[in-house]
N, CA, C and O atoms as CSV, one atom per row, in Angstrom:
chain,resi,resn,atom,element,x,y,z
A,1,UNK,N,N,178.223,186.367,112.250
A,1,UNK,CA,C,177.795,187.251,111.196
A,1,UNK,C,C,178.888,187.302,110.133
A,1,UNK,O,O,179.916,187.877,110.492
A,2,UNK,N,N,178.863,186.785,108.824
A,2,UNK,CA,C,179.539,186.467,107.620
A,2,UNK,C,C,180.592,187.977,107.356
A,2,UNK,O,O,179.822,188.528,106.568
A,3,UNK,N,N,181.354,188.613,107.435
A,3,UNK,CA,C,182.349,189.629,107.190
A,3,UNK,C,C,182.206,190.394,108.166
A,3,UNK,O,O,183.027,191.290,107.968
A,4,UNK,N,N,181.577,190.639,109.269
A,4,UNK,CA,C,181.545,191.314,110.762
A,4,UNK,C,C,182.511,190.962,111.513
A,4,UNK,O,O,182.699,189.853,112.015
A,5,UNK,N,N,183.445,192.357,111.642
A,5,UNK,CA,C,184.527,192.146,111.815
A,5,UNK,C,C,184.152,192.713,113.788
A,5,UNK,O,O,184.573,193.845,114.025
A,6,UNK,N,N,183.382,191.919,115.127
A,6,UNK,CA,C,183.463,192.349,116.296
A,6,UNK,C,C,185.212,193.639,116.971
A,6,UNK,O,O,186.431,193.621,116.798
A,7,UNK,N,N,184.210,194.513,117.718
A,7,UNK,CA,C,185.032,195.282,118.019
A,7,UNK,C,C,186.239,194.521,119.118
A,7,UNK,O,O,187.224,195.151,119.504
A,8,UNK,N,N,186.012,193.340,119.453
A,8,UNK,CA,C,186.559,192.771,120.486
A,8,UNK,C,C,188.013,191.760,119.379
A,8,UNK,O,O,189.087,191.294,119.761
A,9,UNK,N,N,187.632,191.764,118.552
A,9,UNK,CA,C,188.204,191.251,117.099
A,9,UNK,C,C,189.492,191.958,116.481
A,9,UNK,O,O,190.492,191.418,116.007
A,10,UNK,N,N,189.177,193.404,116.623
A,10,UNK,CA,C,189.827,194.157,116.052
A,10,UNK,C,C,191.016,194.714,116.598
A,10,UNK,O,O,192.120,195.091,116.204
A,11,UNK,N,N,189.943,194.559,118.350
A,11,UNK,CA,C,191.638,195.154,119.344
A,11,UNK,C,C,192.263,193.724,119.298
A,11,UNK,O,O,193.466,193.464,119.335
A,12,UNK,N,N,191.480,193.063,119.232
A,12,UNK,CA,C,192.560,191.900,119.447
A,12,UNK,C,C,193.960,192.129,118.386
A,12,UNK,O,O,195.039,192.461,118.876
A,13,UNK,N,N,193.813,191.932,117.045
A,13,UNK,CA,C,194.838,192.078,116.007
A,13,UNK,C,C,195.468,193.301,116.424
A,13,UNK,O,O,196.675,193.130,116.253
A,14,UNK,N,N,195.174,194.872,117.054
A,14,UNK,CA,C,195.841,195.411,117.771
A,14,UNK,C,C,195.855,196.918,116.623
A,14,UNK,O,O,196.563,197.879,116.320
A,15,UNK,N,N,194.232,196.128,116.233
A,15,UNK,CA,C,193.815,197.286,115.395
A,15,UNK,C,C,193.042,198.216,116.539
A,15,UNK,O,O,193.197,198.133,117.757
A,16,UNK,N,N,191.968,199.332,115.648
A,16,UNK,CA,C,190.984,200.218,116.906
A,16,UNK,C,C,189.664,200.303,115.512
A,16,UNK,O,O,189.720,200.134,114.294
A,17,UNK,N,N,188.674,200.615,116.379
A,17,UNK,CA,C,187.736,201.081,115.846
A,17,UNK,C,C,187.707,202.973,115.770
A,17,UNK,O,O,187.905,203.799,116.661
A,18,UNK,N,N,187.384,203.137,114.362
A,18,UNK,CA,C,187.865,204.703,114.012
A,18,UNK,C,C,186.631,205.481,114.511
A,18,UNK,O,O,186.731,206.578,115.061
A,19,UNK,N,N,185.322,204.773,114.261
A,19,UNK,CA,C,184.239,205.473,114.734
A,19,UNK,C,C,183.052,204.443,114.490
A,19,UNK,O,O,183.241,203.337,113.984
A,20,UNK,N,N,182.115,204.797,114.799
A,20,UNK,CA,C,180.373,203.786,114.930
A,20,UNK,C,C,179.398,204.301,114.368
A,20,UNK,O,O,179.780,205.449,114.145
A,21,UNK,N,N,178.498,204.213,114.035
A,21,UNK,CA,C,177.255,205.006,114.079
A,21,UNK,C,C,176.002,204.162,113.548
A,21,UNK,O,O,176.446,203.179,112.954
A,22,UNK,N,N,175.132,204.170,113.543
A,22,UNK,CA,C,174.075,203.575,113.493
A,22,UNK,C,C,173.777,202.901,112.553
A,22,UNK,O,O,172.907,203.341,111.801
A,23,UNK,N,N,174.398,201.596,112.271
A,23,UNK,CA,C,174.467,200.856,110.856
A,23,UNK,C,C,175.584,201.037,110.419
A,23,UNK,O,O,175.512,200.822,109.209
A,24,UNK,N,N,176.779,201.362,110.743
A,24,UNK,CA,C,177.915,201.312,110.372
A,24,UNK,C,C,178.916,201.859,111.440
A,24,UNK,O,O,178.735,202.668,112.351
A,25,UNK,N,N,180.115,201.115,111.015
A,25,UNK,CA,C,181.338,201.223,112.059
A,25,UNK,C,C,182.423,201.500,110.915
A,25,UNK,O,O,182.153,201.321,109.727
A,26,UNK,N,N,183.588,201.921,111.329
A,26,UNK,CA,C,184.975,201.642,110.441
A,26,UNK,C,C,185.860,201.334,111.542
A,26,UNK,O,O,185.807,201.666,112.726
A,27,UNK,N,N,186.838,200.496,110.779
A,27,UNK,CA,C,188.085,200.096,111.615
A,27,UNK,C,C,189.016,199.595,111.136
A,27,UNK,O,O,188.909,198.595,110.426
A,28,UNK,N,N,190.472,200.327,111.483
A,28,UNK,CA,C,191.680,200.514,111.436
A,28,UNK,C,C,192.338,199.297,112.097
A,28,UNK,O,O,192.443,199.073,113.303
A,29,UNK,N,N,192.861,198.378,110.811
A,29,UNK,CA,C,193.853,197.519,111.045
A,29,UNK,C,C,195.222,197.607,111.006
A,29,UNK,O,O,195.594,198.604,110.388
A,30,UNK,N,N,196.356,196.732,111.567
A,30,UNK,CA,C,197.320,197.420,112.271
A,30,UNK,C,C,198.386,197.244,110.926
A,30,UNK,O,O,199.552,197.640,110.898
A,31,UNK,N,N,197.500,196.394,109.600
A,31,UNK,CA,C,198.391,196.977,108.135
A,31,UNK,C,C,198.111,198.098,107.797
A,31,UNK,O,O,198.681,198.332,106.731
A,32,UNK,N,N,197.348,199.194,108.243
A,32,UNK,CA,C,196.805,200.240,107.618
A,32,UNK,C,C,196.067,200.352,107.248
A,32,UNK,O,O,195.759,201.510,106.969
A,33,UNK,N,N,195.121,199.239,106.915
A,33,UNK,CA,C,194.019,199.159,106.263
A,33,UNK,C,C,192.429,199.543,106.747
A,33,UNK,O,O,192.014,199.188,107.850
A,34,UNK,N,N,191.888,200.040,106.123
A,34,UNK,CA,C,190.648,200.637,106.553
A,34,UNK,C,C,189.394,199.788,106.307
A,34,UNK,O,O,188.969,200.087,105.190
A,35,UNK,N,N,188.656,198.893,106.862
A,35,UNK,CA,C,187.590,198.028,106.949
A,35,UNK,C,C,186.210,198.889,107.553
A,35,UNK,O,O,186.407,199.668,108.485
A,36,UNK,N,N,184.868,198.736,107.021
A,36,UNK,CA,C,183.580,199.043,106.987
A,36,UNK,C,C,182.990,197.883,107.290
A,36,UNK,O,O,183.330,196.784,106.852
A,37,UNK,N,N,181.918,198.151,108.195
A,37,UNK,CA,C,181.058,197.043,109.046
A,37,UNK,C,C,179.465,197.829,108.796
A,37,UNK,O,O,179.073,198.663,109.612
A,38,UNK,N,N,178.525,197.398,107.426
A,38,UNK,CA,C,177.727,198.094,107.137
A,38,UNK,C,C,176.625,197.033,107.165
A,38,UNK,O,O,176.802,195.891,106.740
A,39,UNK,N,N,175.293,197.547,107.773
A,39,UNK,CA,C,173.686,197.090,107.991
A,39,UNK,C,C,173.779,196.154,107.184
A,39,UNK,O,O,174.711,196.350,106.404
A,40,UNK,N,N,173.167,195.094,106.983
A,40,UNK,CA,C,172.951,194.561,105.396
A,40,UNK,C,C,170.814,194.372,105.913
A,40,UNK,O,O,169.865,194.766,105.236
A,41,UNK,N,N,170.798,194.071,106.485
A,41,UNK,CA,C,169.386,193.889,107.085
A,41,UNK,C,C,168.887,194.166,108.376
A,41,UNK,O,O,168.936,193.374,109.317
A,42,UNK,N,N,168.346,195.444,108.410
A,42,UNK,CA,C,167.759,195.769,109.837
A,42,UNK,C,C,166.617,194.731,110.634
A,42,UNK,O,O,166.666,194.365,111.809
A,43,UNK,N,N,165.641,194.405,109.657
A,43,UNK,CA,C,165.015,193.463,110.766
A,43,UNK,C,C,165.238,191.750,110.755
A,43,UNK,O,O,164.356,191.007,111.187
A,44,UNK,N,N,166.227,191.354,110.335
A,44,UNK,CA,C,166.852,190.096,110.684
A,44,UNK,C,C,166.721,190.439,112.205
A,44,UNK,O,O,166.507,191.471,112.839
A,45,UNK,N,N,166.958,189.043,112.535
A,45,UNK,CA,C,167.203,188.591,113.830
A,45,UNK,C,C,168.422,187.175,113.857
A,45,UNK,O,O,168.216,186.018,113.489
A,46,UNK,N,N,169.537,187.702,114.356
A,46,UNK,CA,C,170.428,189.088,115.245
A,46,UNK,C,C,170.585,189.999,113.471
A,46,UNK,O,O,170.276,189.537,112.373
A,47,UNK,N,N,171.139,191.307,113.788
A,47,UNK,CA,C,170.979,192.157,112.629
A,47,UNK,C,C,172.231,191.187,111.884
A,47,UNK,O,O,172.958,190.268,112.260
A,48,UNK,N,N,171.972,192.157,110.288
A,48,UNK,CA,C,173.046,191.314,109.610
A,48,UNK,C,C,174.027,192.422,109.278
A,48,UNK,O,O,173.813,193.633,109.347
A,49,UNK,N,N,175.136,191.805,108.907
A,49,UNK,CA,C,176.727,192.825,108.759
A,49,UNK,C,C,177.022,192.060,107.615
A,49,UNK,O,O,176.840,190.869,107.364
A,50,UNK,N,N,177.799,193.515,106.601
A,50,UNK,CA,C,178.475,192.875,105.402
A,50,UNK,C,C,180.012,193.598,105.582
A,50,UNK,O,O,179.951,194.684,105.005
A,51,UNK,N,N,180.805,193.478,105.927
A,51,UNK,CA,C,181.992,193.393,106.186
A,51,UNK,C,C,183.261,193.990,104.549
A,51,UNK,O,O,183.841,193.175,103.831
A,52,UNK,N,N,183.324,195.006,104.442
A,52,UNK,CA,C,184.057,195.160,102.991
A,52,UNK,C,C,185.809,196.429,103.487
A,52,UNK,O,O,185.871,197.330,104.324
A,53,UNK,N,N,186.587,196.053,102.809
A,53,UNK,CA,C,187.270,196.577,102.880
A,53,UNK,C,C,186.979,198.423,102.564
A,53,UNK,O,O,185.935,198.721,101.984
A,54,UNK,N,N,187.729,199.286,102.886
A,54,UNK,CA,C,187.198,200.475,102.040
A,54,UNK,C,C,187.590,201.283,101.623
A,54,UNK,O,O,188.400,201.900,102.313
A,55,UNK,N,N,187.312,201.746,100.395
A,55,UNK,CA,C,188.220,202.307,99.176
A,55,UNK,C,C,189.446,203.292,99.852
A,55,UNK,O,O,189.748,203.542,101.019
A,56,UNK,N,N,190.057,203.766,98.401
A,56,UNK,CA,C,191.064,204.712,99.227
A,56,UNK,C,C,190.461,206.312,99.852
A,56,UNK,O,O,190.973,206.898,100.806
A,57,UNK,N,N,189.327,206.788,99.093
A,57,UNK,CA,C,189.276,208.056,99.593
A,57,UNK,C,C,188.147,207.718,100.514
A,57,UNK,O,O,188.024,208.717,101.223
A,58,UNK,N,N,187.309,206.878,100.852
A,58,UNK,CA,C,186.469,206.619,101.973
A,58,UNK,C,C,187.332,205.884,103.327
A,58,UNK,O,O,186.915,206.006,104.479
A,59,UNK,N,N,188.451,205.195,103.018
A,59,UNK,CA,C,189.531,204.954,104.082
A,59,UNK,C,C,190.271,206.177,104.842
A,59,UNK,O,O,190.657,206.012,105.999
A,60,UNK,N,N,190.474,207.486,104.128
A,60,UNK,CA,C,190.943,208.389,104.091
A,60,UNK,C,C,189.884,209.189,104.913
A,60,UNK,O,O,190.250,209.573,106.024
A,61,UNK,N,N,188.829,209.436,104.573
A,61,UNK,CA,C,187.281,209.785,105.190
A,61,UNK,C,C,187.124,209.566,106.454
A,61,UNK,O,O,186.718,210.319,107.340
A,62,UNK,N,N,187.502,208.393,106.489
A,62,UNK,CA,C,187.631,207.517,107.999
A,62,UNK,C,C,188.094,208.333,109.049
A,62,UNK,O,O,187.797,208.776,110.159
A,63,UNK,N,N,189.001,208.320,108.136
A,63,UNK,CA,C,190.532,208.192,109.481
A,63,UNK,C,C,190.492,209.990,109.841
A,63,UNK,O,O,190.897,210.505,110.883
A,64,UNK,N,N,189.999,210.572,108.876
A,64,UNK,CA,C,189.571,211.991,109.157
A,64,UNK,C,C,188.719,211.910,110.338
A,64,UNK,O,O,189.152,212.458,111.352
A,65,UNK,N,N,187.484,211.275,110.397
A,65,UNK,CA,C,186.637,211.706,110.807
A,65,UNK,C,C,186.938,211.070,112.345
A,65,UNK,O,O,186.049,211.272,113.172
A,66,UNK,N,N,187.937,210.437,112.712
A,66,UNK,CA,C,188.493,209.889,113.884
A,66,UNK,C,C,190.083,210.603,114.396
A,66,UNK,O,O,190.660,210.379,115.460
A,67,UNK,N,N,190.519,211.464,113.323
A,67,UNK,CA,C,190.879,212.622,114.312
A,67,UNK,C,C,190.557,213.467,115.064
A,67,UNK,O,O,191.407,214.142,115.644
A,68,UNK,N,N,189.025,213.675,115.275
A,68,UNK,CA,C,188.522,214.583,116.264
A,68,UNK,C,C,188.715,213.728,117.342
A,68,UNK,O,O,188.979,214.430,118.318
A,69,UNK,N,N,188.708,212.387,117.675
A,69,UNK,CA,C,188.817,211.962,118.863
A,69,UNK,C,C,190.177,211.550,118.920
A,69,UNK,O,O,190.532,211.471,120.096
A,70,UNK,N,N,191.154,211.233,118.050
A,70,UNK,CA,C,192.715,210.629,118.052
A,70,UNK,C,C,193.315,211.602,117.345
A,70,UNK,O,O,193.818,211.324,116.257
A,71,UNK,N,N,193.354,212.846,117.833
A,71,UNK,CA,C,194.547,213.540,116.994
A,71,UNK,C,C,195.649,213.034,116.027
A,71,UNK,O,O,195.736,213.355,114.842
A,72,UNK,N,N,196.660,212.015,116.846
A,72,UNK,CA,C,197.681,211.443,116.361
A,72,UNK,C,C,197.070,210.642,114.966
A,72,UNK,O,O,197.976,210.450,114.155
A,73,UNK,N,N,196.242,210.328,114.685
A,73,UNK,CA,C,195.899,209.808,113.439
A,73,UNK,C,C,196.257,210.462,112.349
A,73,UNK,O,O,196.751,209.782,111.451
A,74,UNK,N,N,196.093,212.095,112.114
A,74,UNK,CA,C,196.570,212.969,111.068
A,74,UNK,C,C,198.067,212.618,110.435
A,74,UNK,O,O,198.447,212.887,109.295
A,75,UNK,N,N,198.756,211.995,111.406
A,75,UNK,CA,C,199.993,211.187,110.806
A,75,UNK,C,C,199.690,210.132,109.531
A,75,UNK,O,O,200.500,209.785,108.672
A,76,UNK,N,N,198.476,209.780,109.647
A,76,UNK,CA,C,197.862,208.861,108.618
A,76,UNK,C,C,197.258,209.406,107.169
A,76,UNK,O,O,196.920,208.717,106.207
A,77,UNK,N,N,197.220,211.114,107.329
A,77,UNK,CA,C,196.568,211.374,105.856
A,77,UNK,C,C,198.016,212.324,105.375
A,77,UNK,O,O,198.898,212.881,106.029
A,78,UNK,N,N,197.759,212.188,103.994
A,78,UNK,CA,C,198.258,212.908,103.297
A,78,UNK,C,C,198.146,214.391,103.248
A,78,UNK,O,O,197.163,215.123,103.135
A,79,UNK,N,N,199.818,214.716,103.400
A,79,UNK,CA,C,199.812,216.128,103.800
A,79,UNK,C,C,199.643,216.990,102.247
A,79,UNK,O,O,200.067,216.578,101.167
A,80,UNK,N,N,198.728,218.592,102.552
A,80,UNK,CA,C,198.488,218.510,101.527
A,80,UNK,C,C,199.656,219.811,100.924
A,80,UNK,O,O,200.081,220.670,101.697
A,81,UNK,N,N,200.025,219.764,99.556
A,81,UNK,CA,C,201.299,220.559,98.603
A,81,UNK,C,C,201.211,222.173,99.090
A,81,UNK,O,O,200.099,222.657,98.879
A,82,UNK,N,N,201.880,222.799,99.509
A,82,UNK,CA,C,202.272,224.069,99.581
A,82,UNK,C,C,201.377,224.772,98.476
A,82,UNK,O,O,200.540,225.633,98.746
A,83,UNK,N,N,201.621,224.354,97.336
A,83,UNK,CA,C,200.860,224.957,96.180
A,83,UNK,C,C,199.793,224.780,96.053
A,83,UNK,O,O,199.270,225.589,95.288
A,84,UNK,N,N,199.094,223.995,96.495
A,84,UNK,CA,C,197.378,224.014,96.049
A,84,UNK,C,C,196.733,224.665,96.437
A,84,UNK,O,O,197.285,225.239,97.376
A,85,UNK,N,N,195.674,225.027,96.279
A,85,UNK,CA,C,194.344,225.948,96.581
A,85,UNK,C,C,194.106,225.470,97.698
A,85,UNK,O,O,194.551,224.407,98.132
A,86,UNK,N,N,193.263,226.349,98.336
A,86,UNK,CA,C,192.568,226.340,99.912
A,86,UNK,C,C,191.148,225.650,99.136
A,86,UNK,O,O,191.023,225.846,97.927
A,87,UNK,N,N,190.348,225.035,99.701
A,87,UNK,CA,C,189.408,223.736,99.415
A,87,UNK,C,C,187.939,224.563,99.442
A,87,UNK,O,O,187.534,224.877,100.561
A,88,UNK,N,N,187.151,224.918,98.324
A,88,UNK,CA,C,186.266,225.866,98.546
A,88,UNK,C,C,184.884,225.352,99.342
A,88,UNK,O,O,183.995,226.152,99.633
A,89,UNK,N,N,184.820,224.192,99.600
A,89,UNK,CA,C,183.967,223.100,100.599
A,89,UNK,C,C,184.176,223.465,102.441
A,89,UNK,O,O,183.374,223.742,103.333
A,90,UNK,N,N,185.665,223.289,102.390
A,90,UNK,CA,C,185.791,223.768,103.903
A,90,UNK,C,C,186.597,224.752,104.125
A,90,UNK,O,O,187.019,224.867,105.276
A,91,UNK,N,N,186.988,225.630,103.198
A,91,UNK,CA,C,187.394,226.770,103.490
A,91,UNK,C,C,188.940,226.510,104.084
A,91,UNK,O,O,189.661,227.363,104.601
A,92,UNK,N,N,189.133,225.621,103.947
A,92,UNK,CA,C,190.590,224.928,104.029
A,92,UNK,C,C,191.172,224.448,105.090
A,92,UNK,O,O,192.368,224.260,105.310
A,93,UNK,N,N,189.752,224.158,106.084
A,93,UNK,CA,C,189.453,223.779,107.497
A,93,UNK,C,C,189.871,222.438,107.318
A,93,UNK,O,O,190.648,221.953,108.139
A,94,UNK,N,N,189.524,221.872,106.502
A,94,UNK,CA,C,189.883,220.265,106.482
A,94,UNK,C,C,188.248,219.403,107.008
A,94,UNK,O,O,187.958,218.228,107.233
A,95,UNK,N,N,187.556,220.571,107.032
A,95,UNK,CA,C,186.165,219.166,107.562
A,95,UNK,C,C,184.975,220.174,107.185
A,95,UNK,O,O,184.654,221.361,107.243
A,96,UNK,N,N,184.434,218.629,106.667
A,96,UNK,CA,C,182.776,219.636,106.444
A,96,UNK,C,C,181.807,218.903,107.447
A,96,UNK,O,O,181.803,217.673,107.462
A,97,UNK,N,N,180.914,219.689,108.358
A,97,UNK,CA,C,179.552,219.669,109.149
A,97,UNK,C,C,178.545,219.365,108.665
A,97,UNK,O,O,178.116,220.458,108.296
A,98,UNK,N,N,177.886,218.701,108.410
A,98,UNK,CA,C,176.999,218.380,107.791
A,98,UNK,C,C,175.638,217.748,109.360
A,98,UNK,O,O,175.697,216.603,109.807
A,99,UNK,N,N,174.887,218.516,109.737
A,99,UNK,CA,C,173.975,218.524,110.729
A,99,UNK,C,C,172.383,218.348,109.350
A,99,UNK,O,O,172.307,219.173,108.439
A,100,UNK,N,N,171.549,217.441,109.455
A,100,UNK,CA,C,170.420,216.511,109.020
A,100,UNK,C,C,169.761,216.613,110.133
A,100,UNK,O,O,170.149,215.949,111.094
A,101,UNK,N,N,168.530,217.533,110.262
A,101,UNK,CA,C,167.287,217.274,110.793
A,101,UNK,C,C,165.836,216.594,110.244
A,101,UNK,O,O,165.561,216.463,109.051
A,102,UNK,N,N,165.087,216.246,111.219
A,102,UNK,CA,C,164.131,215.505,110.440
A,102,UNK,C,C,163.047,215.234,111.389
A,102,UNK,O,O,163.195,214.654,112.465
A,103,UNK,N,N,161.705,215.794,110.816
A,103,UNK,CA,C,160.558,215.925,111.788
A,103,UNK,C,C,159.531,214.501,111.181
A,103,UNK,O,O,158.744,214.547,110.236
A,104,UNK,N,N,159.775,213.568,111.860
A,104,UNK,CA,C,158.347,212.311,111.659
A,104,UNK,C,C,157.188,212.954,111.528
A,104,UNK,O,O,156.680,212.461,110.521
A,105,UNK,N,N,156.179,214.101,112.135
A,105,UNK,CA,C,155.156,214.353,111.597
A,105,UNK,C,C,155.079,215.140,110.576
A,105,UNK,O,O,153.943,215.082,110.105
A,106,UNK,N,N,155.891,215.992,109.898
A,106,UNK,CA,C,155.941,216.696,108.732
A,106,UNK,C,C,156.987,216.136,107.925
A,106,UNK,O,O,157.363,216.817,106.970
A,107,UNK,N,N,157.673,214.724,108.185
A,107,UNK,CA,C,158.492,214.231,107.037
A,107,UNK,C,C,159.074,215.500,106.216
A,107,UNK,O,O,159.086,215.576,104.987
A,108,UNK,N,N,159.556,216.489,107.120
A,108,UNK,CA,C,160.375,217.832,106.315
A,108,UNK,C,C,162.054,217.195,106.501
A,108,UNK,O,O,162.426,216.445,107.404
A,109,UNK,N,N,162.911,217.749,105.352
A,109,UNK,CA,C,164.191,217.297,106.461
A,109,UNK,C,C,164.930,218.445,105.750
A,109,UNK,O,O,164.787,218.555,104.532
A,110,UNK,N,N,165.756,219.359,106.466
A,110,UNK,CA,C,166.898,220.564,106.494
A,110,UNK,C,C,168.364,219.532,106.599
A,110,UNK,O,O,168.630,218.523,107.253
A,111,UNK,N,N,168.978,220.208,105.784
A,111,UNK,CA,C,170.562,220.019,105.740
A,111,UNK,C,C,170.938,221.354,105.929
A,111,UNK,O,O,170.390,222.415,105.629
A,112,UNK,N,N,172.120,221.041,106.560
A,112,UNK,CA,C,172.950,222.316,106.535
A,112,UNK,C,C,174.180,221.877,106.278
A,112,UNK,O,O,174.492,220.697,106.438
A,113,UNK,N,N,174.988,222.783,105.859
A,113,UNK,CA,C,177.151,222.641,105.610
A,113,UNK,C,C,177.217,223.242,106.110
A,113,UNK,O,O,176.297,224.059,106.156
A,114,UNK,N,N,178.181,223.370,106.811
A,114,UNK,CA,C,179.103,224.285,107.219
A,114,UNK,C,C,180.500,224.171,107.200
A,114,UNK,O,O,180.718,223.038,107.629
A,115,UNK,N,N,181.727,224.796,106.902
A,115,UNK,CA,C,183.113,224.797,107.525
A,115,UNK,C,C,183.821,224.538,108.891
A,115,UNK,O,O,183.791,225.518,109.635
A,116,UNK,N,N,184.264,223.761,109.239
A,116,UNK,CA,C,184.501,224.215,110.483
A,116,UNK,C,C,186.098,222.791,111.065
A,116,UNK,O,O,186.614,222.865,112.180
């Protein structure tokens, strides 16, 4: 698969995978660098992967969202200034919840935020 970077790939270089989810992966190479492994075609056969490096504040995104399972990663974001404001999104939690429901027979769908 043309820029599909396999998870077996990644430990190898002695990188990790930051997290997965259904059509997309991210993963942490051992320059620092933050790589995306995104759908390109669901009903190909085998699926297809487009492989892109990823920006700085979606690299950053990442590596957030893989401190809930690797604490020690927070060594990786930028600490934030004594002086700035508390973040009126998460209340200065550092993460927003975002829970998406969705009913197939009433095609209704609820978002919620939360802080937390």
């Amino acid at each position: 698969m043309p820029g599909h970077v396999p998870a077996g790939d990644v430990a190898a270089s002695g990188g990790m995978t930051l997290f997965g989810t259904i059509g997309m992966s991210s993963h942490l190479r051992p320059d620092g660098s933050v790589w995306t492994n995104d759908t390109v075609d669901w009903m190909a056969e085998p699926l297809q992967w487009r492989g892109r490096r990823a920006g700085t504040r979606e690299a950053l995104g990442c590596i957030l969202v893989a401190t809930k399972r690797v604490p020690e990663l927070r060594a990786l974001l930028p600490v934030k200034p004594p002086e700035a404001p508390p973040c009126p999104a998460c209340a200065g939690g550092g993460h927003l919840t975002r829970v998406v429901r969705a009913s197939r027979a009433s095609g209704a769908t609820a978002a919620t935020v939360s802080a937390g």
